[in-house]
N, C-alpha and C positions, 0 to 999 in steps of 0.2 A: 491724311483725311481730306479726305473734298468739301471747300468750305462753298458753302449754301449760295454767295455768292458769285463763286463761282458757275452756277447752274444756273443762275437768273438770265433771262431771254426779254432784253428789251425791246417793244413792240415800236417804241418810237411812238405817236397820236400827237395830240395836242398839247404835248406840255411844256412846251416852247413859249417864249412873251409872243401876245397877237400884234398886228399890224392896228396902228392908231383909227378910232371909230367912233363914228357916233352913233348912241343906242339911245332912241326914242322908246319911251312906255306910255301906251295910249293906256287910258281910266288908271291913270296914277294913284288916282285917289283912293281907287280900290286896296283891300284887306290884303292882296297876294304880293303887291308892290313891296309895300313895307315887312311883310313878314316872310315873304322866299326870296324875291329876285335881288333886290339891293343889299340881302345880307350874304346873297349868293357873291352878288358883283363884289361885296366889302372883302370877302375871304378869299377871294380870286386875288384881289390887293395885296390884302396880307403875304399870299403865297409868292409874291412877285410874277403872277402870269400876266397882268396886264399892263399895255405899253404905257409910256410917260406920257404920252398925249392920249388923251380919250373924254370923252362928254356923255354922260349921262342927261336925258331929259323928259322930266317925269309931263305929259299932254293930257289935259282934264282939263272939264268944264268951270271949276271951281277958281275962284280969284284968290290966290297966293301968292306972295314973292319966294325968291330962287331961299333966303334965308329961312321964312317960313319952312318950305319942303323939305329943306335939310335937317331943319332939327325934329319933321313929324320923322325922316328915315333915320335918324338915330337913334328915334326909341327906337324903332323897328329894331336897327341892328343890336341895342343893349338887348332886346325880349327875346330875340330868334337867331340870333348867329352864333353858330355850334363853337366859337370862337372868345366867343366875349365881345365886349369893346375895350380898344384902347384910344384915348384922349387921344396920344400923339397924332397917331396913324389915322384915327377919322379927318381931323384936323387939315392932313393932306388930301385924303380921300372925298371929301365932301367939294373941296374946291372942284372938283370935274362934276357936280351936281347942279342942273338948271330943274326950273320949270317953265313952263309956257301954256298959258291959257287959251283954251280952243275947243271948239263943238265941232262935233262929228262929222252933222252935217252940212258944217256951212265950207265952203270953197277957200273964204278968204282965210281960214284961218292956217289952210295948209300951205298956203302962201305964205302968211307970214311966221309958220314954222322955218319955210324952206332958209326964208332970209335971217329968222334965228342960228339955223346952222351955220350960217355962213361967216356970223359975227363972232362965235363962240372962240377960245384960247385954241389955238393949234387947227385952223379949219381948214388951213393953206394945204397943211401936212396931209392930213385925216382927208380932203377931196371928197370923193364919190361911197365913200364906206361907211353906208348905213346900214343899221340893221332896227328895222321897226318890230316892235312887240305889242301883238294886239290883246291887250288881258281887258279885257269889253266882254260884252254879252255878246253872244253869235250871231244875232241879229244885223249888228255892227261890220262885222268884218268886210264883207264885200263894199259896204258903202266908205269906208277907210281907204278902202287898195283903189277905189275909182278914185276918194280924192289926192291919193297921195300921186298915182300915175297920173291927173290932171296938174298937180303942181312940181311935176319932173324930179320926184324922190323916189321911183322905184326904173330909172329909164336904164341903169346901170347895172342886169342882171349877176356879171361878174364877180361885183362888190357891193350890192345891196340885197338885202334878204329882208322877208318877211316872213315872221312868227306868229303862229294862232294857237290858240289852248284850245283843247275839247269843250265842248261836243263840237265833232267835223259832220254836222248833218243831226235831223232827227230818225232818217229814213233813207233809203237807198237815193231817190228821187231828189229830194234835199241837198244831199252830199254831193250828186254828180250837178246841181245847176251853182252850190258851192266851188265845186272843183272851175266850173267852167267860167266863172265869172269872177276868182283870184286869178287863173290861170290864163283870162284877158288882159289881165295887169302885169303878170310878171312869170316868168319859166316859170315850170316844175320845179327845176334845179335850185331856186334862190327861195322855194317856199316850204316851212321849215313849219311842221303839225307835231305838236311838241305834248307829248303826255310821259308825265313825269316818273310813274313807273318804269319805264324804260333807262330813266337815270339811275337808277338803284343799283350801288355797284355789285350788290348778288344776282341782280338779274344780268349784267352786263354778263357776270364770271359762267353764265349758262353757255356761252359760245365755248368759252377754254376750254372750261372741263369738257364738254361734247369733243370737241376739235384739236385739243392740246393734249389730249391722252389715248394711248393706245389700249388702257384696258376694257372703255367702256365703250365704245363708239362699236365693236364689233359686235356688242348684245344687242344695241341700241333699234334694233326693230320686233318683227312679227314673231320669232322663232322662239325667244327670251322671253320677250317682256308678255305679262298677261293682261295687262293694261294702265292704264296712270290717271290718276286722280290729280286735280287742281282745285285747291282752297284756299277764297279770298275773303275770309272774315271780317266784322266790322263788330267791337261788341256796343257800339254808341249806339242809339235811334239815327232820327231825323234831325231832332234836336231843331236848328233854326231854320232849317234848311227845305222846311215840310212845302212850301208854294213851289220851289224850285223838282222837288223830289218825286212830288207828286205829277208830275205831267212829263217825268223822267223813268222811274224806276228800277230797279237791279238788273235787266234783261240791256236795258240801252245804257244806264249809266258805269258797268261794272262790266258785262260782259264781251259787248261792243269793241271795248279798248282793252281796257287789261285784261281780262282774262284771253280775249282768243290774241294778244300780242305774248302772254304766257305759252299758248300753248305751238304758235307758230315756232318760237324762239326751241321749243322742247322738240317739236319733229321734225324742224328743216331738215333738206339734204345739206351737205359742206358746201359751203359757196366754192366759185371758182377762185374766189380772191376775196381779201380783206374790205375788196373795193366797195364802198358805201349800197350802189346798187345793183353788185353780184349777189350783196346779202339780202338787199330786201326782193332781190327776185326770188328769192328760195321761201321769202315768208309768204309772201303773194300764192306760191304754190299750193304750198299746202292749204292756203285759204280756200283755191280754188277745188281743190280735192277732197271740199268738205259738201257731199250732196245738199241739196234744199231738203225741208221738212214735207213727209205730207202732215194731215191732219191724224191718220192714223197712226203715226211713228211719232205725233207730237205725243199721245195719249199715253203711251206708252214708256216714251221715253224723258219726259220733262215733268218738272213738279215747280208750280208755283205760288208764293206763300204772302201771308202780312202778318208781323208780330201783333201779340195781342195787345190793345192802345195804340195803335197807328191813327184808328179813326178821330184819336182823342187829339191826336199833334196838331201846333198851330197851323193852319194854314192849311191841311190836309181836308179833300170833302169826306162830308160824314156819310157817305153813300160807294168811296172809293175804290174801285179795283186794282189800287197800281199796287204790284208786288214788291215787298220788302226783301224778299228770298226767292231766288232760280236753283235749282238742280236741273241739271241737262248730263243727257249719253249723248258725244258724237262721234261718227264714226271720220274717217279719213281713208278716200278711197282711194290709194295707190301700193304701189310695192310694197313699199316699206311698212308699209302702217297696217294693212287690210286683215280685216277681222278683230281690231285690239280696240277697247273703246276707249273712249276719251271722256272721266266723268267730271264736268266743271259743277262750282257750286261756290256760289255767292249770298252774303246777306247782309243785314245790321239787326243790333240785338242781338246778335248771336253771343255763344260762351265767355268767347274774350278775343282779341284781335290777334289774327294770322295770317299770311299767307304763305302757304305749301306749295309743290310739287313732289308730287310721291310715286314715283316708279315702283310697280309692282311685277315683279320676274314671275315666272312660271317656277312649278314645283318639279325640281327634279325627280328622273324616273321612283319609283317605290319600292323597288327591288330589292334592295339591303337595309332600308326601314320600317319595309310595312310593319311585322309582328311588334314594333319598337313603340312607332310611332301612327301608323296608318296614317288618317288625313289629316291629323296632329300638326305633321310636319310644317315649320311655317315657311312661307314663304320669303325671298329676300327683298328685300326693299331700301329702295334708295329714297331717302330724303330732302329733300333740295328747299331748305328755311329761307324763304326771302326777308321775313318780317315776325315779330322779334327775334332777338338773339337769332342772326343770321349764320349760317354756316350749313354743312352738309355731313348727312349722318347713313351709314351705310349698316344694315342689319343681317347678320351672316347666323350661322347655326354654327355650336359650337357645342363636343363633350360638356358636362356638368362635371367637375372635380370629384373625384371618388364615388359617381354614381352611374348607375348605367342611363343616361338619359340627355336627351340634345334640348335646349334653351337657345333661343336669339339671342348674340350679342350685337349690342352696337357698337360700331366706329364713331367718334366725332370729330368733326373739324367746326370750329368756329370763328369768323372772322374776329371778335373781341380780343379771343388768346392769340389769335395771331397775331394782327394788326391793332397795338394799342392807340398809337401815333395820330392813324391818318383814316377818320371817317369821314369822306364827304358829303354835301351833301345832294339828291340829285340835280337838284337847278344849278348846282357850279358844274358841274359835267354837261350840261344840257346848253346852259349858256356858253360854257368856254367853244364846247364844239360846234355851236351856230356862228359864235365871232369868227370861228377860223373855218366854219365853211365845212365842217364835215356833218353829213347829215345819215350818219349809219344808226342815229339811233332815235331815228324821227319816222315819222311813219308817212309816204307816199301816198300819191292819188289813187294810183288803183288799189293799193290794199287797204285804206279805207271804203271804198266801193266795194270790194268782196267781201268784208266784213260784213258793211249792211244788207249785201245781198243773202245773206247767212242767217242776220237777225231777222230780216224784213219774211221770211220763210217762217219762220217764227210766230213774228207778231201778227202775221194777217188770215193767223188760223187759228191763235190759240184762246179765242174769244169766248167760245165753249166750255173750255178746261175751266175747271175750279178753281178757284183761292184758297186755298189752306189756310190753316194760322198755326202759329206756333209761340210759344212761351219765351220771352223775354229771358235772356239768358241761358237758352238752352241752342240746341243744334240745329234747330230749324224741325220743320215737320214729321211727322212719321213715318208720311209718303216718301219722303227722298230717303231715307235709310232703306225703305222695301225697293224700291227705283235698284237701289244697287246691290240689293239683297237677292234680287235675280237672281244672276249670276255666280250666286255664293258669295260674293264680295263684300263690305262694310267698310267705311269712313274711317282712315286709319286717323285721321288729325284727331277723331275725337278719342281714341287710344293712350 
């Protein structure tokens, strides 16, 4: 018998110990410090990936000593690290913990960050190997990269990198004088647009499966598939978030980045190579292969909604148009794709939290089931679960036992019964591959710029269109079921 191990195919990545660094976190003080990144860097610890020399140092405007921040980041790591805490191991892990007091705007104080680096346990070692984390408001970011290339911490593209969180822009226009003015401070190559969806190791597994199997990659276009749906639920509100949310809404905060990096990741061509940006050339593509809106394809083809009590959230105006819920048809106008829609669909309030990719095949010819079955017949369907209980479930027709009659069955695969061991979570993927420099799952200048030129097609016509509303805990409006009801089709998530 051929043992399992046998078959395994190691891809080699990053899971080697990194080379000694120091990792600056500008707005420390912020909520994502303490509850992703440091319980990310603790578990990277734990695993043994990180070198004996390294410095953490949390950069806020708030006056605390280095003991102070260590013990706010250990509640962090008791509340949020999928790991636990252990006394021992913090113990050692906290000692590579500084902080350093400093405003954004001022000059001097990126000065004397630089000269903090320099004083820090192992700095001899560690040299020119920064990697700065801007988790700020976006406001922020450019005026950071001027001060930091003014105090000679970004001059060493090699071995210095710079990281931004979303939003990359409000608008097409935004993003590109964004691009242009991190992009006066430091390569392309060393700057690192980091959205967290892309860590998720089901999403990561969309390349394998696509590329690592011969059975499906030959359906995988126009001929097979009748089209594919993308569902990224939220069953929460706005909750705290209404001042922020509101002058954002589902079209720019949801679909902007994850959804069309879902759906790039589902129709690429193969890359040439594993190479970080053979792949993102292939997601750029299909960005770009996705025509502008006019206004009359918007009417038709988009549905935009607010739950009902939106207007009641704090913070939200009581006069608001920002939508809570998008449905959109897009098409993708190349070989592979042309004529198969692409339906995405975003909300909060909705049912319960999900997010889907659902591959819909065509129905085979009806020749040996019409009198059986007629359009009965279901079609097959690939399932691809990012969020919860992740895994992939494949839906075939099969005889019914003792009867004359064909039923869907499904296949499951679930990463839980799989893999009990080893969940990550995504900021330890996302950070370990910034310390080491690989940036295949970060997203690029120009396909942020395609992006917005996609949404910005969007938003600068669809002023007209209505607001829907729809019920708190249901599917969103009525309109996006009929949107896909065209077609004969229906919303398989809510199935």
């Amino acid at each position: 018998m051929i043992q399992r191990e046998d078959l395994m195919c190691d891809l080699g990545g990053n899971t080697a110990k990194l080379e000694p660094f120091h990792l600056v976190i500008y707005g420390a003080s912020g909520d994502l410090t303490a509850r992703k990144l440091v319980p990310a860097l603790y578990n990277l610890f734990k695993e043994g990936r990180l070198p004996e020399i390294f410095n953490i140092v949390g950069f806020a405007r708030r006056s605390k000593t280095d003991q102070q921040f260590r013990q706010e980041m250990k509640e962090g790591v008791q509340r949020f690290s999928r790991t636990g805490l252990d006394e021992k191991l913090w113990s050692e892990f906290q000692e590579h913990i500084f902080y350093q007091i400093g405003d954004f705007p001022q000059k001097d104080s990126y000065i004397a960050l630089a000269r903090k680096l320099e004083s820090l346990p192992g700095a001899s070692v560690i040299g020119q190997r920064h990697m700065h984390y801007l988790s700020t408001a976006p406001e922020f970011f450019a005026l950071i990269a001027y001060n930091l290339k003014y105090a000679g911490l970004l001059n060493y593209p090699d071995v210095q990198r710079l990281v931004i969180e979303k939003p990359f822009g409000q608008d097409y226009q935004s993003a590109m004088e964004l691009n242009t003015a991190l992009q006066s401070c430091i390569d392309e190559k060393a700057l690192y647009r980091i959205d967290h969806y892309l860590g998720k190791e089901s999403v990561q597994n969309l390349l394998y499966f696509r590329f690592a199997n011969a059975v499906y990659e030959p359906l995988w276009n126009r001929n097979y598939i009748d089209h594919v749906q993308i569902t990224v639920s939220e069953a929460e509100g706005v909750g705290t978030r209404g001042g922020y949310y509101d002058k954002s809404g589902a079209l720019r905060d949801m679909v902007q980045n994850h959804l069309l990096q879902l759906l790039t990741l589902t129709a690429m061509e193969p890359p040439a190579s594993l190479d970080p940006e053979r792949l993102r050339d292939e997601k750029v593509k299909v960005l770009r292969s996705i025509p502008s809106f006019t206004k009359e394809q918007l009417a038709e083809n988009l549905v935009r909604a607010q739950y009902k009590g939106y207007l009641n959230e704090d913070r939200v105006a009581p006069d608001s148009k920002t939508e809570t819920f998008v449905a959109i048809e897009l098409m993708i106008d190349n070989w592979r794709w042309s004529g198969v829609p692409f339906y995405l669909r975003t909300g909060k309030a909705l049912h319960h939290k999900a997010s889907e990719i659902i591959i819909v095949f065509r129905r085979p010819p009806m020749v040996l089931f019409q009198q059986l079955c007629g359009p009965r017949l279901s079609r097959n369907t690939l399932r691809i679960r990012l969020q919860p209980d992740e895994g992939i479930h494949l839906t075939f027709n099969a005889k019914t036992p003792g009867r004359e009659r064909i039923e869907p069955i499904d296949m499951d695969f679930r990463y839980n019964s799989e893999w009990l061991s080893y969940s990550p979570e995504a900021y330890e993927r996302l950070l370990g591959d910034a310390l080491a420099g690989d940036s295949t799952l970060f997203t690029r200048g120009d396909e942020v710029l395609e992006a917005w030129r996609v949404i910005d097609s969007i938003q600068k016509q669809w002023h007209d269109l209505p607001v829907r509303t729809y019920e708190v805990g249901s599917w969103g409006p009525a309109e996006a079921a009929a949107m896909i009801r065209r077609e004969k089709n229906r919303w398989l998530l809510e199935s």
